[in-house]
Every structure is written in structure tokens, then in C-alpha cells.
C-alpha positions, 0 to 999 in steps of 0.5 A: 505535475505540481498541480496535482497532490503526489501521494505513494499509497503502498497502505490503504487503511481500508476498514479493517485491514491496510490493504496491499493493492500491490501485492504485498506492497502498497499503491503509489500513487498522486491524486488528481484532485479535479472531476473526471469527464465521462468517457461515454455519458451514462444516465444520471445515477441513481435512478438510472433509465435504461437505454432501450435501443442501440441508437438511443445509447449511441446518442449518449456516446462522444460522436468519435466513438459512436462506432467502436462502442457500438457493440457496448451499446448493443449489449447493453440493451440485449441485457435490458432487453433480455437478461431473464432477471429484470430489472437489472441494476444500471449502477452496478452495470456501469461499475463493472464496465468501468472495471472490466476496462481498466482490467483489460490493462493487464496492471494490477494497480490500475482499476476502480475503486467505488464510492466506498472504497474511494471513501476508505482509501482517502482516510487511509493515512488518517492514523485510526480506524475500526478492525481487526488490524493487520496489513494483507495482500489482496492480490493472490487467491486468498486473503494473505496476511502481511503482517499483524499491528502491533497491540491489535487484536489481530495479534492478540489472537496469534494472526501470522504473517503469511497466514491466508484466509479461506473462510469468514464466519464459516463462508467459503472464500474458495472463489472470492476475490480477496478484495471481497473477502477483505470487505466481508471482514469489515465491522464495528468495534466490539463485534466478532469475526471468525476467520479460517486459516492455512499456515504454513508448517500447519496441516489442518485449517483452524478458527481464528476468532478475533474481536474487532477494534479502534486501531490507533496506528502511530507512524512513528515509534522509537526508543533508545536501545543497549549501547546507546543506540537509537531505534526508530519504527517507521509504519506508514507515511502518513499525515504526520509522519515527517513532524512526528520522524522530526520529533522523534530523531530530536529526542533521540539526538539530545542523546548522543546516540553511537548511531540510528536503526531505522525499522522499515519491515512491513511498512507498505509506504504512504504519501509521496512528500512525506517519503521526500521528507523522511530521506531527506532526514538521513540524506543531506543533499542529491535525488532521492528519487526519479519518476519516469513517464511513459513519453520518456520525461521526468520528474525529480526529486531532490532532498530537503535540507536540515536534516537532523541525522545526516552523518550517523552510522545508519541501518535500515531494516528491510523485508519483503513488506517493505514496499513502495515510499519505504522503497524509496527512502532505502533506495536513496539511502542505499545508492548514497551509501548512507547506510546498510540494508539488513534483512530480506528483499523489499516487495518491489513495489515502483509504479505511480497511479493518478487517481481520479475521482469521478462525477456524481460521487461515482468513486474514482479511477486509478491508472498506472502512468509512470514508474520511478526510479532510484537515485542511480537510476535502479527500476524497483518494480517487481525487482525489489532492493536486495539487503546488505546483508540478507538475514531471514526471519523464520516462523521458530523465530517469531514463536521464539519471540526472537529477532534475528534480523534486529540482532544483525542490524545492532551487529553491522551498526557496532562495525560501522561504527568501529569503522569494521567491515561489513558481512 
């Protein structure tokens, strides 16, 4: 595994959105920085020539498995054959094969990503792209948002968490996989998308109409709170993540804070590494996290030494877009009893994929091939890590402008710090 470039990607900074692949959460994931070998040998692409017979296409086909894709190559020449609109597109042949099989593994985070996706999905963590800025889920019926950037034009327009997008410039997405929706979202800056909402407590859908814009998402943000405590918003785990936590925690230290709030909520994860090197900030020593392969072995992870806060009362804040590399770093600190979670259920978000890029720039495969673990060996997959202390945050509250879940963290930081119990 050292061979390969681990990377947890909970955020995919797809364009316009940062799309949640894990339903709410965001892929985890390493990248398989070496070419795929096809399974079975399509013509060159583009240009593809049809194969126009079952034996011709039996010849492309690896001799061990000329007899299981049999079927495979006859239906693809009935369709060349016979399908009433011809010519067919070979290219978007294959692509839905690909997709079709890894659909079959019944794993929402194993599938295709094409050219353009692939493309999108490795300059995710680059910190800026053209939108409207919001983190959504593609995984349910609609296009689900997670919740808007702060200072981008999503929020500007008064997007919501939890609102669902049922139309785009007045096209119906009844029926439209929210992958496609997110796409149909896609655009430069300066051009106008109208979205259709639903939302909750609201009976009637209503026009959102939004300009798109270069977003600018900064990783890291902090600031020094009443009481002389420190705050910290964590928002990905990207390419600069660990130097700008690493700047961030050395102003906030040559403050003498009274303790540290880390801000975890709505961030869907980032690469791998760089959540090593955020627990290993709060965490002086020990696992930060196990990834355990289908065969049974495992990898292990352990803290990095140095860390510039490792003995400050901490809280983390939580919620259900907390999901994946944020997983990780609030489970190692919650197992070590580092600090207290405060808020509501993470998504639960702990399988790991390899992603593979295919040849002649034909995008790439994820595929699902282990899960990980806490330090004390807790599964988060589809569980979540459940606060501390549980305070929601309401829908009056966010048009109240109110934090109730931030007032708790200051609440259960002040007790930590007078040594007092939590509640």
C-alpha cells in the first residue's frame, strides 16, 4: 500500500458543488496512480469500430473468459445489428457496461467516474472552482443540499440545508439521477441557474435563482472567541490543510488560549495524510486509525509527533455532514478521550476505494476495497460517531441567525476547563 497515494475524498469539488458520493459524507478513497489493464479489450476509442459478430468480439475477449462474456458479445451485436436508431455510440456503450458492472456490487461508493468527472474529481481539493457553492448529497432521489459555503452565492440566495432540487431552469428532475442534476448545475461564472426547491416546513416548491461564481474555499479558518478561547473551522482536508491547521493553531497558541474549539460540522473529509496530520495536532501519540481489507490484514496508522496542541481542554463539533477523514480525526479523538464531541450523529461514512484510471483517458474506476476502523477498533460505516453531548440545530434557529450547538461547545469547553463534569 505505500506504493499507492492514500487519499479519503468525503469532498468532491465537482464544478459547482462538492458533491457527497457518500450520501451525505464523502468518498474515501486512495489513488491508484498506475493504468488499468482492460478487462476485456474494446476497440480503440474514438472512432470505435463495431464488432459484427459474436465470434469477431469473442476474439477481443481474454481466452479464460470468452465463455462467461459470450452473452456480453451477443448483445452487443444484436444492438449494432439491430437496435432501430443506428449508428449507435460505441463509447457510450462501454461506459454504461462499465457502470452497469460495478452497479452490480450493490456499493454506492464503488462505480465509474468518466473523462470529465475524473477530471473534476482530482482538482477537488485544489481550494477554488466555478459554481454556486454548496456541499450536496447525490445519493437519494433529488439533489440534496448539504449545506451552503459560507460567502458564496448559494447562501447569499438563502439555499438551505436540506433543501432538495426538483427543477433546473424549469427541467423537471423527477426521474433524473441527482449525479446528472448536479451536472445540469454546472456553469461559468457570472451565468444564472434557477434551481426548484422543496423545504421542509414549506408547502409550496419556490424559484432559487442563483448566479454562479469562482469559489474560494479556505480550509482553515480561526479566530480567537470571548474568554480567550480559541476556534478553529475545519472545511476539507485538502492540499494545504495540515501547513494552514499548522499556521493556524501557532497564532492561536501565542495567545495562550483557556482551550480550543475544533469545528468539524458539514465538512465531508479530504485526503487521508492530511487527516493523520490533523489528529496528530490534538493527539500526542497512538492509532489514529485502522483500515481493514476484506482478506482480514491491516493497515495502521499512527500519530505524527510535534503536535502544537496536544494537552488543551478540546471540543469538536459535529454533525450529520461530518463524514469520513473528519470521522477520523473525531473518532481518534474521541476513543483517546482527547476531547468532547458536542452536536448530532456524524454521517458515518468509513469504506476506503482505489481509484483506477483507465486507459486511453477513458476516466477511471472506484471500487470499494476496505473499511476502517477507530483507534479502538469502533466500525463508523453506516453507524456514525455519536456527540458527547447531542444538541441539534433547528431550522428557527438558522433563520434566527442562532448557534445553539457553538453555545454548548463554549458550555462543556468552560466545565473541562474548570475541571467540572460534562452533560
Amino acid at each position: 500500500m505505500n506504493k499507492i497515494l492514500k487519499i479519503i475524498l468525503l469532498l468532491f469539488f465537482f464544478g459547482v458543488f462538492v458533491t457527497a458520493g457518500f450520501a451525505g459524507g464523502f468518498i474515501a478513497g486512495h489513488l491508484n496512480a498506475s493504468m488499468a489493464t482492460p478487462l476485456v479489450s474494446l476497440p480503440s476509442v474514438p472512432g470505435l469500430t463495431p464488432l459484427s459478430t459474436p465470434e469477431e468480439a469473442g476474439n477481443a475477449t481474454p481466452s479464460e473468459l470468452q465463455t462467461l462474456f459470450n452473452p456480453f458479445w451477443e448483445a452487443w451485436d444484436l444492438v449494432h445489428t439491430q437496435y432501430v436508431d443506428q449508428p449507435v455510440n460505441d463509447l457510450s456503450l462501454m461506459q454504461g457496461a462499465i457502470r452497469g458492472m460495478l452497479a452490480a456490487l450493490g456499493d454506492q461508493h464503488t462505480s465509474y467516474m468518466d473523462p470529465e468527472e475524473y477530471e473534476d474529481a482530482n482538482a477537488g481539493l485544489e481550494g477554488s472552482y466555478e459554481g454556486i457553492g454548496a456541499y450536496v448529497d447525490t445519493s437519494g432521489e433529488f439533489l440534496t443540499v448539504i449545506s451552503p459555503i459560507k460567502g458564496s452565492p448559494a447562501e447569499a440566495a438563502g439555499v438551505r440545508s436540506g433543501d432538495k432540487i426538483i427543477a433546473i431552469d424549469g427541467e423537471d428532475m423527477v426521474g433524473v439521477a441527482p449525479e446528472l442534476a448536479r451536472r445540469k448545475v454546472l456553469g461559468p461564472a457570472g451565468t444564472q441557474v434557477t434551481l426548484t426547491m422543496v423545504r421542509e416546513g414549506i408547502e409550496e416548491p419556490f424559484d432559487i435563482v442563483i448566479t454562479r461564481a469562482q469559489i474560494v474555499v479556505a480550509s482553515v479558518e480561526h479566530e480567537m472567541l470571548d474568554n480567550n478561547v480559541g476556534y478553529i473551522k475545519l472545511n476539507t482536508f485538502g492540499d494545504t490543510t495540515s501547513q494552514e491547521m499548522r499556521d493556524a493553531l501557532k497564532e492561536i497558541m501565542s495567545n495562550k488560549p483557556r482551550g480550543i474549539i475544533l469545528d468539524m460540522r458539514n465538512n465531508g473529509g479530504g485526503y487521508l495524510q492530511t487527516a493523520v496530520d490533523i489528529a496528530s495536532q490534538f493527539i500526542p501519540e497512538g492509532v489514529v486509525l485502522i483500515e481493514r481489507y476484506g482478506d482480514g490484514t491491516r493497515d495502521t496508522y499512527e500519530a505524527n509527533s510535534g503536535g502544537l496542541a496536544t494537552e488543551i481542554p478540546l471540543v469538536v463539533l459535529v454533525n450529520e455532514g461530518t463524514a469520513s477523514a473528519s470521522e477520523i480525526v473525531a473518532g481518534a479523538i474521541q476513543d483517546y478521550e482527547r476531547g468532547k464531541l458536542v452536536g448530532t450523529t456524524t454521517f458515518g461514512k468509513g469504506s476506503v476505494q482505489i481509484w483506477s484510471p483507465l486507459s486511453d483517458n477513458q476516466g477511471a474506476v472506484r471500487v470499494t476495497i476496505a473499511k476502517w476502523l477507530t483507534p479502538k477498533e469502533r466500525t463508523i460505516h453506516e453507524v456514525g460517531l455519536a456527540p458527547d453531548v447531542e444538541v441539534e440545530l433547528t431550522e428557527e434557529d438558522f433563520k434566527a441567525d442562532l448557534d445553539p450547538q457553538l453555545d454548548k461547545a463554549i458550555e462543556v469547553l468552560e466545565q473541562l476547563i474548570s475541571g467540572g463534569a460534562t452533560q
